[in-house]
C-alpha positions as CSV (number, residue, x, y, z in Angstrom):
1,X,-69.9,-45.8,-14.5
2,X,-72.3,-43.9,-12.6
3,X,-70.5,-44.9,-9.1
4,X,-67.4,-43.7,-10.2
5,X,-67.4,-41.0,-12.9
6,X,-64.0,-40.2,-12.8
7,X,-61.8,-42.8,-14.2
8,X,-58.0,-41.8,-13.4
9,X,-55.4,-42.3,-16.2
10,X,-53.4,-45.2,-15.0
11,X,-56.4,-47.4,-15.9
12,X,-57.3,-45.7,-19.0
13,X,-54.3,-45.7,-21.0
14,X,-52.3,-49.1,-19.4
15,X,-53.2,-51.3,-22.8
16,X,-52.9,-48.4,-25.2
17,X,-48.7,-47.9,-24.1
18,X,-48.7,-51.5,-24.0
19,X,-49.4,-52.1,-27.5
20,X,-47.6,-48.8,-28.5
21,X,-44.1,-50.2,-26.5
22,X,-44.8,-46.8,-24.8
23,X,-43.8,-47.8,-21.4
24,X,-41.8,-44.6,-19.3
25,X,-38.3,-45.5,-18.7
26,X,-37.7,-46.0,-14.8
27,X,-35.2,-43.0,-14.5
28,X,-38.6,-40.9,-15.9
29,X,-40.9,-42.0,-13.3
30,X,-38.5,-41.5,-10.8
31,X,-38.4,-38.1,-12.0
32,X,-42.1,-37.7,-12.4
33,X,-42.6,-38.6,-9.0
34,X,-40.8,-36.0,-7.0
35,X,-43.4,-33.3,-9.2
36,X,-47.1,-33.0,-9.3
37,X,-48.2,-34.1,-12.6
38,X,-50.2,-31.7,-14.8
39,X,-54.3,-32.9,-14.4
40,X,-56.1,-32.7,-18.0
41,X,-59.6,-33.5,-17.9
42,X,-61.6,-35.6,-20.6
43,X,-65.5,-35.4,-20.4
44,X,-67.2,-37.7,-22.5
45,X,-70.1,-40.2,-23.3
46,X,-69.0,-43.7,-21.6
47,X,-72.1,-45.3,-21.9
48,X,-75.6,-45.1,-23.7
49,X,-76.3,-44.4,-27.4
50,X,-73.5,-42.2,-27.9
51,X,-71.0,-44.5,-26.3
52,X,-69.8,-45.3,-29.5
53,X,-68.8,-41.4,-30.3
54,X,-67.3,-41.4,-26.5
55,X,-64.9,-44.2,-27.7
56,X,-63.5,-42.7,-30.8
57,X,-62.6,-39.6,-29.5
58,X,-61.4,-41.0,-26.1
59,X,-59.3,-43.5,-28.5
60,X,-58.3,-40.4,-30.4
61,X,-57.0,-38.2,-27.6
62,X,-55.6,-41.0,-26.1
63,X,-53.4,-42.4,-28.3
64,X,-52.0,-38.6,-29.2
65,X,-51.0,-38.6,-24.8
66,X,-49.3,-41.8,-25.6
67,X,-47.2,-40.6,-28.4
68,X,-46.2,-37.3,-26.6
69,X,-45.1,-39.2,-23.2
70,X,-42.6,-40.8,-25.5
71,X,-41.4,-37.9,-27.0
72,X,-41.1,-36.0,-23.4
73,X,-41.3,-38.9,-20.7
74,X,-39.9,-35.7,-18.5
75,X,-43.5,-34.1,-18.8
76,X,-45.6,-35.5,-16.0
77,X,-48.9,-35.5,-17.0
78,X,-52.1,-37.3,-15.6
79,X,-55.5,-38.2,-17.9
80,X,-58.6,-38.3,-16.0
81,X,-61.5,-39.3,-17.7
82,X,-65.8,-38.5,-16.5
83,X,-68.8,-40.0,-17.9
84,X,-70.9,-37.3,-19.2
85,X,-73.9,-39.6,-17.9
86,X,-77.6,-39.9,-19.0
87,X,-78.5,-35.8,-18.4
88,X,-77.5,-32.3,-18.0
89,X,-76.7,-33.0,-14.1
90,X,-74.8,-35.6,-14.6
91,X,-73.1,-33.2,-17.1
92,X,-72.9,-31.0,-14.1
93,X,-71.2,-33.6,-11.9
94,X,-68.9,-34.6,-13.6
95,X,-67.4,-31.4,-14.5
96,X,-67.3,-30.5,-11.3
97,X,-65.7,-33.7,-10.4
98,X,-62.7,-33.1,-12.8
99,X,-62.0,-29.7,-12.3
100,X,-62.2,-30.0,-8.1
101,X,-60.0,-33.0,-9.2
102,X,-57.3,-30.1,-10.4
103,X,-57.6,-30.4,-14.1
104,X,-56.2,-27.9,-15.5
105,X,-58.2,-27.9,-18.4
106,X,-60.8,-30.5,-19.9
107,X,-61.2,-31.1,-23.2
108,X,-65.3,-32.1,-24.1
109,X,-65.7,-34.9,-26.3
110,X,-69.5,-33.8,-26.7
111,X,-72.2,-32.7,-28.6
112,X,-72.9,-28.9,-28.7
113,X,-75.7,-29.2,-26.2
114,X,-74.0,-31.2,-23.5
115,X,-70.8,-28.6,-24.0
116,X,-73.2,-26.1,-22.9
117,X,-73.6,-27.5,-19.8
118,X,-70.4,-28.5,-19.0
119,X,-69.1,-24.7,-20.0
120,X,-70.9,-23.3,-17.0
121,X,-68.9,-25.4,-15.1
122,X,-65.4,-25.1,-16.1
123,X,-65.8,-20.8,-16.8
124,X,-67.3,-20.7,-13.4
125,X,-64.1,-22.3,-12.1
126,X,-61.6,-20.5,-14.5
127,X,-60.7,-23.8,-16.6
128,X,-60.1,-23.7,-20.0
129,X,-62.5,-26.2,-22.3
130,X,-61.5,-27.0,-25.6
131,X,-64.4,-28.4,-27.5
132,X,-63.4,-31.3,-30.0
133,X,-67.2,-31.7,-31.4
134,X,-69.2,-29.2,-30.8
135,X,-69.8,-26.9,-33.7
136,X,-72.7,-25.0,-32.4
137,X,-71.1,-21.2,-33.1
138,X,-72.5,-19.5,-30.1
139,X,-70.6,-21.6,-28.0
140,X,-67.1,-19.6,-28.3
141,X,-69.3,-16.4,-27.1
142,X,-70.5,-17.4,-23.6
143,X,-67.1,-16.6,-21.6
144,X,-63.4,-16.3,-21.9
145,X,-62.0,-19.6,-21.3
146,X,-63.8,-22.1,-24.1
147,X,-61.9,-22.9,-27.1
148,X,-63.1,-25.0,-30.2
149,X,-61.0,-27.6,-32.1
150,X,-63.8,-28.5,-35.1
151,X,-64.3,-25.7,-37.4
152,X,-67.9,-23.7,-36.3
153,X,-71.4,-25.0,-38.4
154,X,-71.1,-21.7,-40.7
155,X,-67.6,-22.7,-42.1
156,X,-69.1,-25.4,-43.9
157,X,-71.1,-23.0,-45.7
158,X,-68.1,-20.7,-46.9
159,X,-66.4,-23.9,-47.9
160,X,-69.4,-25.0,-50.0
161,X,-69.5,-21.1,-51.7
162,X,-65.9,-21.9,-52.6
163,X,-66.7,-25.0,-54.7
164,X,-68.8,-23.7,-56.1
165,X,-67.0,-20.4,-57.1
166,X,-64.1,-23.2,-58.2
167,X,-66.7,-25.0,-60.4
168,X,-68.1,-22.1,-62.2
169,X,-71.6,-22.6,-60.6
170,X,-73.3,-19.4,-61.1
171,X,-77.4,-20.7,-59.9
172,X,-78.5,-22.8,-56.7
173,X,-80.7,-24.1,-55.1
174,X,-81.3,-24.5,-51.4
175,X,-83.4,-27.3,-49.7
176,X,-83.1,-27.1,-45.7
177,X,-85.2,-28.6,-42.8
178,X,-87.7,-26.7,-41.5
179,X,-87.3,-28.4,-38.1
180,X,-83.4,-28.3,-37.9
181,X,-81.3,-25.1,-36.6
182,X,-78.1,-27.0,-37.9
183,X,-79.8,-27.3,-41.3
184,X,-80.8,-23.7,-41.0
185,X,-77.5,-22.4,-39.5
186,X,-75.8,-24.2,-43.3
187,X,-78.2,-22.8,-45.2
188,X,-78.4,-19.2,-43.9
189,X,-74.7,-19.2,-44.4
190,X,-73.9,-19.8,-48.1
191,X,-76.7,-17.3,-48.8
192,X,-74.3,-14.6,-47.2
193,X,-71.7,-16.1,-48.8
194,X,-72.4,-16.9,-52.9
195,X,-72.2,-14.5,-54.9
196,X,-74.8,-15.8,-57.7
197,X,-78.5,-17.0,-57.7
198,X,-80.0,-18.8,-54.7
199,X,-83.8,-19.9,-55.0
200,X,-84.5,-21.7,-51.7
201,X,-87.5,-24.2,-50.6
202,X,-88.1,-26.6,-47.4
203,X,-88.7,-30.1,-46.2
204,X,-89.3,-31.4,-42.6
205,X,-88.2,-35.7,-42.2
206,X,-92.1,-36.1,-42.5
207,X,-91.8,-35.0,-46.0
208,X,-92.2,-38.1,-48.4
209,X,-93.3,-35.7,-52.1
210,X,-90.6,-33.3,-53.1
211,X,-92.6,-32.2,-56.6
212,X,-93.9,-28.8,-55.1
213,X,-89.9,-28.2,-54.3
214,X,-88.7,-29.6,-57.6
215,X,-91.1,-27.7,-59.9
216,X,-90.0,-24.4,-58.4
217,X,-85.8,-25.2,-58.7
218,X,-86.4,-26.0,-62.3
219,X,-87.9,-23.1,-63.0
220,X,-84.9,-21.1,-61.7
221,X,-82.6,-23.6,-63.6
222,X,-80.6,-24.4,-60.5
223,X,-77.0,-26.2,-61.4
224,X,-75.8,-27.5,-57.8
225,X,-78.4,-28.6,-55.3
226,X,-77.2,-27.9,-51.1
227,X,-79.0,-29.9,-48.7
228,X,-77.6,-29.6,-45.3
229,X,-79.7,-31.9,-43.7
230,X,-78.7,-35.3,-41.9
231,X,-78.0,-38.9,-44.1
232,X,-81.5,-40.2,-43.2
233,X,-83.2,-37.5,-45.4
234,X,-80.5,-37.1,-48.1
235,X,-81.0,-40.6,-48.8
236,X,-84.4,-40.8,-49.5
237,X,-84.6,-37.3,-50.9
238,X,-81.5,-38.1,-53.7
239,X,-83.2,-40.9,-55.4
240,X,-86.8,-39.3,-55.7
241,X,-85.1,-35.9,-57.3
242,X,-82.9,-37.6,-59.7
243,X,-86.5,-39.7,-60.5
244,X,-87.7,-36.1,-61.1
245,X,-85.4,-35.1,-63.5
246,X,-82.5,-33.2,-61.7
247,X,-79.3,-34.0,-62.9
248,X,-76.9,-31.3,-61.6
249,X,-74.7,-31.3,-58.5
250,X,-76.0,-32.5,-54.9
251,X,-74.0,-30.9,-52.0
252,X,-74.2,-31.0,-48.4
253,X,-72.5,-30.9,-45.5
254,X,-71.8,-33.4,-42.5
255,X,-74.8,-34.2,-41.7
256,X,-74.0,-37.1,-44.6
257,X,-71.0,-38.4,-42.9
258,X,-72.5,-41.7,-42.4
259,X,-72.5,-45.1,-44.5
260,X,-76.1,-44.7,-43.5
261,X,-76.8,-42.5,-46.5
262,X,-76.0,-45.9,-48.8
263,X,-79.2,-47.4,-47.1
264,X,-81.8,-46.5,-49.2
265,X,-82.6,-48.8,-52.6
266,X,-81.3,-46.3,-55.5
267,X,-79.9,-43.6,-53.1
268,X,-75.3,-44.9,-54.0
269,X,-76.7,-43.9,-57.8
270,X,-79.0,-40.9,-57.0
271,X,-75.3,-39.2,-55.0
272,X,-72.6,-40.6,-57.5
273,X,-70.5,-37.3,-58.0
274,X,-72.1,-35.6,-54.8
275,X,-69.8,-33.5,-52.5
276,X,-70.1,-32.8,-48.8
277,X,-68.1,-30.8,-46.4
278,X,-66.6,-33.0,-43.4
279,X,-63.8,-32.4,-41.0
280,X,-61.5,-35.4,-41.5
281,X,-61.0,-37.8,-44.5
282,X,-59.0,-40.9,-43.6
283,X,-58.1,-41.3,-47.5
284,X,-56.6,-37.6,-47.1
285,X,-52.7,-37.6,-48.1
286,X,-52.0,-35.0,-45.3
287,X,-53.5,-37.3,-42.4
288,X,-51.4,-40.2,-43.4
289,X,-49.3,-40.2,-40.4
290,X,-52.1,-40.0,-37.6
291,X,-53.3,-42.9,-39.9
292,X,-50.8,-45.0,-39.8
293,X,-50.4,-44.4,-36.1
294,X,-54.1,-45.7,-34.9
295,X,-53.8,-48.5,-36.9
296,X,-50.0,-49.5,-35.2
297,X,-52.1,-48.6,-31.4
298,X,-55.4,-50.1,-32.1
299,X,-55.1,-53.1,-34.0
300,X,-58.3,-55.5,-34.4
301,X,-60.5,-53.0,-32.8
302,X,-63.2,-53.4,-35.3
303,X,-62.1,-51.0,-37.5
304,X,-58.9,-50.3,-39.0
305,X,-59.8,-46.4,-40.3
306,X,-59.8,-44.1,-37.7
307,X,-63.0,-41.2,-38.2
308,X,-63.5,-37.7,-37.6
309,X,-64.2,-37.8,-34.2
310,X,-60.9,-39.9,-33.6
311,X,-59.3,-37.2,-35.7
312,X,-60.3,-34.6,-33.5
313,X,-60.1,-35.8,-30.0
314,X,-56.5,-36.3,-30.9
315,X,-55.8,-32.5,-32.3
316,X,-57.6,-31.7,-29.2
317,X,-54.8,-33.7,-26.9
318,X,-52.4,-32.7,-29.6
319,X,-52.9,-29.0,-28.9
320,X,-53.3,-28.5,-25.8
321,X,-50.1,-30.9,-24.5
322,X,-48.1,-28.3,-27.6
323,X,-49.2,-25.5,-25.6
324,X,-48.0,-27.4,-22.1
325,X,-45.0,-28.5,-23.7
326,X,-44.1,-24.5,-24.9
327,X,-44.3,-23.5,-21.0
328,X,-40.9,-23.5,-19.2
329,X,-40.2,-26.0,-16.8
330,X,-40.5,-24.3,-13.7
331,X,-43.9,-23.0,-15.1
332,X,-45.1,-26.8,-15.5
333,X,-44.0,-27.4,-12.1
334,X,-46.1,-24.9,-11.0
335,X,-49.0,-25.9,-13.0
336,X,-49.1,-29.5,-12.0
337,X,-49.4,-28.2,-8.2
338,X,-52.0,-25.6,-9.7
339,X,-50.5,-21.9,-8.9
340,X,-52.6,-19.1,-10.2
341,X,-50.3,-17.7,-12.0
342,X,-49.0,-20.9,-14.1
343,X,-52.8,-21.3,-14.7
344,X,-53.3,-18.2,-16.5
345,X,-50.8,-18.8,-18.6
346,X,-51.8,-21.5,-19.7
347,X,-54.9,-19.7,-20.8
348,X,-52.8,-17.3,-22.8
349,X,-51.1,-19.2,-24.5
350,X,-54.0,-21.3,-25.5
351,X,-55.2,-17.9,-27.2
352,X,-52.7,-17.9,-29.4
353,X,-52.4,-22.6,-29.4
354,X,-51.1,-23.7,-33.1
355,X,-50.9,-27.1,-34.5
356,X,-49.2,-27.4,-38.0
357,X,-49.9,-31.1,-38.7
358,X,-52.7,-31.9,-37.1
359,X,-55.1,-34.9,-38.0
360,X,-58.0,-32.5,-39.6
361,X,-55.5,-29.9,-40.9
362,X,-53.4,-27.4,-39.9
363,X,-54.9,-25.4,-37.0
364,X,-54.4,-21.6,-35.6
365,X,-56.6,-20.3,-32.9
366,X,-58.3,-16.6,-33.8
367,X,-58.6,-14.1,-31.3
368,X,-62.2,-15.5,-30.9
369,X,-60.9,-18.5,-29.5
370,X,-62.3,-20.0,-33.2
371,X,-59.9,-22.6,-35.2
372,X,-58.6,-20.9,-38.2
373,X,-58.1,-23.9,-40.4
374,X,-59.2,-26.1,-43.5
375,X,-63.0,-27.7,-44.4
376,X,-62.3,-31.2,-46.1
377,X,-64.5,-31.6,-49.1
378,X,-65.6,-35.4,-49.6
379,X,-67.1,-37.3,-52.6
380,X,-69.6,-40.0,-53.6
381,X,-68.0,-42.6,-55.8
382,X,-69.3,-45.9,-56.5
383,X,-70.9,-45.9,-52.7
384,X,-68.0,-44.4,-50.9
385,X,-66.7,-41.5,-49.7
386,X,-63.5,-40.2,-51.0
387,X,-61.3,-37.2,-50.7
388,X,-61.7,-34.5,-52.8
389,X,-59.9,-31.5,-51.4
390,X,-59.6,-29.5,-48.4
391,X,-60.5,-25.7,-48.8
392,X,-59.9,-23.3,-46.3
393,X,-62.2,-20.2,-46.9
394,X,-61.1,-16.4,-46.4
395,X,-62.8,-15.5,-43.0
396,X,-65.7,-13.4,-43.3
């Protein structure tokens, strides 16, 4: 991948219409072809540890492109796809690769960091980004043309205050990583947001004795313990405070969205009942349809159950082709052959993007270029997650 970061969309998306029966009819393509088609620009991992993350979302936005070509075949529209690569300059590359390539706007399939990088690119070229992943919150405040897809880090904290107002839960208790700005960022949040007793105490990963911790939450008879920390650390932390005696509520948020957490000896019965937030739940009623339609485009892929990430690289695709397909047609002609004017539109409108049905929820984009749109609450049964409810807290 590294001698050819850009992978155009013929070659990315040939099986996927196969096995969808999503073929353009000739007279389309005929029709397609006397137009420039409208350049959208993927950046993700290809390669490397996160290759696996790259996949699902590329799968994701992927197979929502396939659906809409069938629903408008008179749309032309062309997928390129750039390996985010091994550092922040190949970051660099590769954004610049797509955009000189005439995307129109790229959507990031990446981690909050790597967005960063590729955000300096795309503003500095006027290109919209819409982030599918990244949930650092300061992202959305570094220029005028990055959007965000995923709900910010902070939203998982007003959802967790609204379980807990739901549940009656008057006194908590906080434990968050020293070490960890997302585990801070969680934390810092439902103290502005719950409205009865906190008592709060810390762990770093080194940690291995939680007594200190444990002697002080029990004196401020804590109901509901939040821990927004990552599955490595829930998992050994949930069976050593259940040996200490707590037997209230465990909570986190996302960090625990991994079958990881199940690893440790004792940790499935230490989290029976436990609730985290998430973005996507593949049990969810209300995502029954994207569902249904991953399993008909992807079958024996190694997994049958799409996850978040899949989830949201396709509202990504989802939302931004919506906002393409509300332009008039002269105004797509124009964009695929990259006008200035058809450009800023597109930016506009994007302000203002909704999705109804999307895979993670219904989403509205804010005047902050934030999602407006619902936290999915998961819980621990029998060493599983399931669906509990989605909640979507009053803004602050």
């Amino acid at each position: 991948m590294k001698d050819d970061p850009v992978r155009e969309d013929r070659f990315t998306r040939r099986g996927l219409l196969l096995a969808l029966g999503l073929a353009l009819p000739a007279r389309a393509l005929a029709k397609q072809a006397e137009v420039e088609p409208i350049r959208i620009g993927l950046c993700t991992p290809l390669g490397g540890p996160e290759e696996a993350l790259g996949r699902s979302l590329r799968q994701g936005a992927e197979l929502a492109l396939a659906l809409f070509r069938r629903q408008r075949p008179d749309i032309a529209l062309s997928l390129q796809i750039a390996d985010e690569g091994r550092s922040s300059n190949d970051t660099t590359v590769a954004g610049e690769v797509l955009v000189r390539g005439g995307a129109v706007a790229v959507i990031s399939a990446q981690t909050s960091v790597r967005a960063r990088v590729l955000l300096h690119v795309t503003e500095g070229y006027g290109v919209p980004l819409l982030m599918a992943i990244s949930t650092n919150p300061t992202l959305t405040t570094l220029g005028t043309h990055s959007f965000r897809v995923c709900f910010p880090d902070p939203r998982q904290g007003d959802a967790m205050a609204e379980l807990f107002r739901q549940r009656g839960i008057e006194r908590i208790g906080i434990l968050s990583d020293t070490r960890s700005d997302y585990s801070r960022a969680l934390a810092m949040r439902l103290q502005q947001r719950f409205n009865g007793r906190m008592h709060q105490e810390f762990y770093s990963s080194m940690d291995v004795d939680l007594r200190a911790q444990w002697r002080q939450f029990r004196k401020a008879k804590i109901e509901a313990l939040y821990i927004p920390g990552y599955y490595p650390d829930v998992a050994r932390m949930a069976p050593a405070l259940r040996a200490l005696g707590f037997r209230g509520l465990l909570a986190g948020g996302d960090g625990w969205a991994s079958s990881g957490i199940f690893d440790v000896e004792g940790a499935a019965e230490a989290l029976e009942g436990a609730v985290f937030t998430d973005h996507f739940a593949a049990d969810d009623p209300d995502s029954a349809g994207f569902v249904a339609d991953w399993r008909a485009a992807y079958p024996g892929a190694g997994t049958d159950t799409p996850d978040a990430l899949a989830a949201l690289g396709h509202d990504a695709m989802r939302l931004l082709l919506k906002t393409v397909e509300k332009m008039s047609g002269e105004a797509r002609v124009r964009l695929g052959r990259g006008e200035a004017a058809a450009r800023a539109e597109l930016l506009d409108r994007l302000a203002s993007a909704e999705l109804k049905d999307g895979a993670t929820g219904g989403i509205r984009m804010g005047p902050d270029r934030e999602p407006q749109k619902p936290v999915v609450l998961q819980e621990i049964r029998g060493g599983a997650f399931q669906f509990l409810q989605r909640v979507t807290p009053a803004q602050p």
